[in-house]
N, C-alpha and C positions, 0 to 999 in steps of 0.2 A: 148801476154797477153790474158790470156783466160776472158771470158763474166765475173765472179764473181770475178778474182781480178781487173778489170778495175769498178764493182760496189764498191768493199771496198774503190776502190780510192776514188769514188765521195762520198761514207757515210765520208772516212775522211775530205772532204771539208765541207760536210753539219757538222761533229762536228764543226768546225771551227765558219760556222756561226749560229749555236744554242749556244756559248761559253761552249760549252763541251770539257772534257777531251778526253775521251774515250768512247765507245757503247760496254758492256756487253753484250753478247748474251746466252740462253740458247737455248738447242735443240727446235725449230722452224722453219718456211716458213722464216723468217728472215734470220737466221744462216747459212738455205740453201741457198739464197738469195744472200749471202754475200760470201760462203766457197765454195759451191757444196756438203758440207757432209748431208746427210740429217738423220736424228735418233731421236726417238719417248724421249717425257722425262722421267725418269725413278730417282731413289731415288741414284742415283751418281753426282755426282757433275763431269760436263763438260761447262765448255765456251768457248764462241771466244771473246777474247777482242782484239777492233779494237782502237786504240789508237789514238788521233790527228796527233803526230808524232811518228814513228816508223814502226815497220812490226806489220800486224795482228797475233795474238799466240793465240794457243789451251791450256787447261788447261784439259786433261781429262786421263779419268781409263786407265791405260797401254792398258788395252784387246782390247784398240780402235786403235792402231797404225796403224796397219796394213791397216783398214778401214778408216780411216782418208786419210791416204797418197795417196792411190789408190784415192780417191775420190775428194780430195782438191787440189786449189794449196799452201796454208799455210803452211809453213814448219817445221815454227816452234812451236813444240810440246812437252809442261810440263805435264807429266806421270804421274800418280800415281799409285803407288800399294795397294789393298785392305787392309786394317790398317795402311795406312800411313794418315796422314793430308793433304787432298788437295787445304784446306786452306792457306796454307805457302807457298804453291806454286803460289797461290793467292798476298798472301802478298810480295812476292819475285818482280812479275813483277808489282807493283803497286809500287816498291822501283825503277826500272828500268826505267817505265815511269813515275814516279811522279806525282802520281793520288792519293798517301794518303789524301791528303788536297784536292782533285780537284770534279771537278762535272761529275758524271758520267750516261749514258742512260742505262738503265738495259731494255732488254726485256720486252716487254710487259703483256708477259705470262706468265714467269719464276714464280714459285711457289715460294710460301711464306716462306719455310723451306729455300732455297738460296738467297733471299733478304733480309733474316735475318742472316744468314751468313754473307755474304757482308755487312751489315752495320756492325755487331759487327768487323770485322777484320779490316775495314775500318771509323773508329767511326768520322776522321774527315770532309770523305768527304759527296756530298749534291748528290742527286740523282734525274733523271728525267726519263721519259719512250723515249726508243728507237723508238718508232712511230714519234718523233719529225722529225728525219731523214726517216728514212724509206719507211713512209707512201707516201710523194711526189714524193721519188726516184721511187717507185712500182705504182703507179698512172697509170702510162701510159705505154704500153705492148711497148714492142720491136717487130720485126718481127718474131723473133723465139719463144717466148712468144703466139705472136698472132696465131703461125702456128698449138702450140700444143692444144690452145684453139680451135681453129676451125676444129681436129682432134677428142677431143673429143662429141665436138657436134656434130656431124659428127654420133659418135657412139651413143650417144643419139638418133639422128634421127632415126636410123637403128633400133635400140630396141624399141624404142615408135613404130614404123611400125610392126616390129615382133607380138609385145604382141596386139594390137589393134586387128590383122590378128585372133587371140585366139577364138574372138563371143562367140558363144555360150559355147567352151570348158571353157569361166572363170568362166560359173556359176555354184554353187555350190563349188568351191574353196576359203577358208578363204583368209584373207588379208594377213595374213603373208604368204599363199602358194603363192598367184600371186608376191609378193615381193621377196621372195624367187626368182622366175621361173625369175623375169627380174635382179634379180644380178647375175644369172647363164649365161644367154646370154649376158649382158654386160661383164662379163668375157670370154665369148665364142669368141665373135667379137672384143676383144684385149685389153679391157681395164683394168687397172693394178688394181684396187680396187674400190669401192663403192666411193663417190665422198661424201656421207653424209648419214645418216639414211635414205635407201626410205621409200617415204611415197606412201601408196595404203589406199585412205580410201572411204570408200564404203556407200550409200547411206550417214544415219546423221551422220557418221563419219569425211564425209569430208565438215561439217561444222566446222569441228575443223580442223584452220589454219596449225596447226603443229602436228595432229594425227599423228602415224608413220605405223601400219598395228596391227594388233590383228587378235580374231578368230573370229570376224564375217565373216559370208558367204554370200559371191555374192551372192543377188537375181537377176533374171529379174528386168528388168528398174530401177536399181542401178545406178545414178551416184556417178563413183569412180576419184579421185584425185590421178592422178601418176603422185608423181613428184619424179624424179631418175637422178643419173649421175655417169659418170666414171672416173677417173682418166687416163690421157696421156699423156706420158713426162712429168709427172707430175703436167701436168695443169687441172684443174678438167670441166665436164661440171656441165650443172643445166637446166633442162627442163620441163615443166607442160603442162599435158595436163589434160583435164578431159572427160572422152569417157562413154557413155552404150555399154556394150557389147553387150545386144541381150535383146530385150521385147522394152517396153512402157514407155519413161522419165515420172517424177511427170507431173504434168497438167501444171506447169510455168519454168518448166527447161528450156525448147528451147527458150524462152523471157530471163531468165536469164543468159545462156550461150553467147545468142548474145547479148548484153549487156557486158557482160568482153569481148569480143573480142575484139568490138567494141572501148571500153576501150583501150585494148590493144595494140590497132592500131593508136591509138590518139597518145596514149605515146609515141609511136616511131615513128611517124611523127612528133614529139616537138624533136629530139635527132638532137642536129648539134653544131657546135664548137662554144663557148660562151655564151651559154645558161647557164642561173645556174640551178642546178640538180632539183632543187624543181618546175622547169616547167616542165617535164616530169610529174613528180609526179601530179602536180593540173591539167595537159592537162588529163590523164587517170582517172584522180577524179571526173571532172567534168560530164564525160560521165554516172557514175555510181551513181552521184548524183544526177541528171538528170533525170534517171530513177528512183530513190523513192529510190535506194539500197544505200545512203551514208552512211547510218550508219551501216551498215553488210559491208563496208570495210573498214577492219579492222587492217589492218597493210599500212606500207610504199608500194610504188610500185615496189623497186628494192634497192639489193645490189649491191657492186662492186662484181668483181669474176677475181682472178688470183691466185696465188699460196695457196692463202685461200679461203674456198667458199664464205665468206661472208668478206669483206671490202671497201676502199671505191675507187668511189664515193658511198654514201648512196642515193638514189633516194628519196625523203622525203621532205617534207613542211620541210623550215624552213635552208636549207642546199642551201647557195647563190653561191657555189661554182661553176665554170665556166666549162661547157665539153670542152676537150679537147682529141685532135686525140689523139686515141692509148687509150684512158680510154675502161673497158669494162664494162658491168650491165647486170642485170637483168630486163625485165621490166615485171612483174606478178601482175597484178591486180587481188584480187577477189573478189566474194560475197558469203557471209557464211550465210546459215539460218537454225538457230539453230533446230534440232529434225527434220530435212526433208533433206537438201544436200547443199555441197556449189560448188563452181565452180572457179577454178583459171587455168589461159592459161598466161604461161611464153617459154619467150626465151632469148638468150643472145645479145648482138650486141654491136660492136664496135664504135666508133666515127670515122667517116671520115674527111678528111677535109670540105666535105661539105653537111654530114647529116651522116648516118648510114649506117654498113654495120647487116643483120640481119644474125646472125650465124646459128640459128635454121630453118629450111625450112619443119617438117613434119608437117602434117596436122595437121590445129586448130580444125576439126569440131566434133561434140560429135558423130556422128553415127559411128557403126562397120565398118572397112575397108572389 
């Protein structure tokens, strides 16, 4: 039994007990989750419906056969061809498992043009989000899970060293040139895609939490925000650092730099098994509040990160939920100051059985390598 049909078995337990029919899937981290096929979504109609009882079935465009099979172990596969109704083929197996009248988990992401489909073909039954199942089952990595996670951090570390190594050569290069230059070397050192928009923001750019790069240019004593990752075996990294490449920080950069480390390190010295997630959060908070900077931090302290960069645990005030080995996060604190620079330092880390293991190991510290 391969790793994805021993998960369709346990999502079919959890239909069971959500009192669900079936789990819907459109192309997603889900579907891959569940099949091994993995395909971006696109305006055809393909599912996997994974049924309380029965075998899991695809419902997709002919042209997918071939890559379906190669890639899944589902076997069975309702085709359609370009101007036929893939509706009806829809409505065929919902005649099959007798899901017209039943409750069904639709993806979480699946676009609205296909949830609308599905309910009009489907008008009696009630509908719920496949996260009910999902989310618990993905919560906590597996060993091969955790291997390709800490391969890509791995290659994150390796690029953050590269480009740090840069000094002097980054100034004078726009934001989007130095973003550019680390998605080329993240692809160079083996990583299969951009993991998420890098962001490089440069001096008051990187007061803005989610700037992504533009054409401002590198000055001297610029603090820039690069935060980047790669995709490996499919599991993505996610790392931040915030470096000057070459001159003279603002006059309170080096107080506010140590300070989010400082942060940083708080946080992930609160990460250990049964802990609810929003102690990380207020251990990293507190450090920054402390310092005068609470109110310039300005988001949560960490996402979850596995087959998607961002879910859960949610690192955050207000989230009781308990760590548990095998969870993985983010823990990135920062402080943003509007019209002068902000400062965020992130890594990834695992839950152990009896505190954390920390994925990310390159340098936190702001000066050139």
């Amino acid at each position: 039994m391969t790793v994805f049909e021993e998960r369709t078995r346990r999502c079919r337990d959890r239909l069971a007990d959500a009192n669900a029919d079936a789990a819907v899937l459109f192309p997603s981290t889900n579907l891959f989750y569940a099949s091994g096929f993995r395909e971006e979504p696109m305006e055809r109609h393909l599912f996997l419906v994974i049924p309380r009882e029965g075998d899991a079935a695809f419902v997709a465009p002919e042209m997918y056969d071939e890559q379906i099979r190669a890639a899944s172990w589902v076997e069975d596969l309702r085709l359609w061809a370009d101007g036929e109704d893939p509706m009806a083929l829809v409505a065929d197996l919902a005649d099959e498992f007798d899901l017209r009248g039943g409750h069904l988990l639709l993806g979480d992401t699946m676009w609205a043009l296909f949830t609308q489909d599905l309910r009009d073909a489907l008008p009696d039954a009630t509908f719920g989000l496949a996260s009910e199942v999902f989310d618990d089952m993905r919560v906590c990595k597996d060993d091969a899970e955790l291997d390709a996670l800490r391969t890509a951090a791995a290659l994150a570390d390796e690029v953050s060293v590269e480009i740090r190594e840069l000094g002097e050569d980054a100034i004078g290069l726009t934001e989007s040139e130095l973003a550019a230059e680390i998605e080329r070397r993240l692809a160079e050192n083996g990583g299969e895609e951009p993991a998420f928009g890098t962001i490089a923001g440069s001096g008051p750019n990187g007061a803005k939490p989610h700037h992504r790069h533009g054409d401002r240019e590198i000055e001297r004593g610029d603090p820039v925000v690069l935060d980047f990752g790669a995709f490996a075996d499919n599991y993505p990294g996610d790392q931040t650092r915030t470096v000057v490449f070459a001159g003279e920080p603002p006059e309170n950069y080096e107080e506010v730099h140590e300070v989010v480390r400082e942060a940083q390190q708080a946080g992930i010295e609160a990460v250990e098994p049964g802990v609810p997630a929003e102690a990380v959060d207020r251990a990293a908070r507190e450090v920054i509040e402390s310092a005068g900077y609470g109110d310039r931090f300005v988001h949560r302290t960490g996402h979850g990160v596995g087959l998607d960069v961002h879910e859960d645990p949610y690192i955050v005030e207000g989230n009781e939920e308990p760590l548990e080995p095998g969870m993985v996060f983010s823990v990135e604190p920062g402080v943003y100051l509007p019209g002068e620079f902000g400062v965020r330092i992130e890594d990834l880390v695992v839950v152990t059985d009896d505190g954390c293991e920390r994925l990310n190991d390159s340098p936190r510290t702001w000066e050139p390598l």
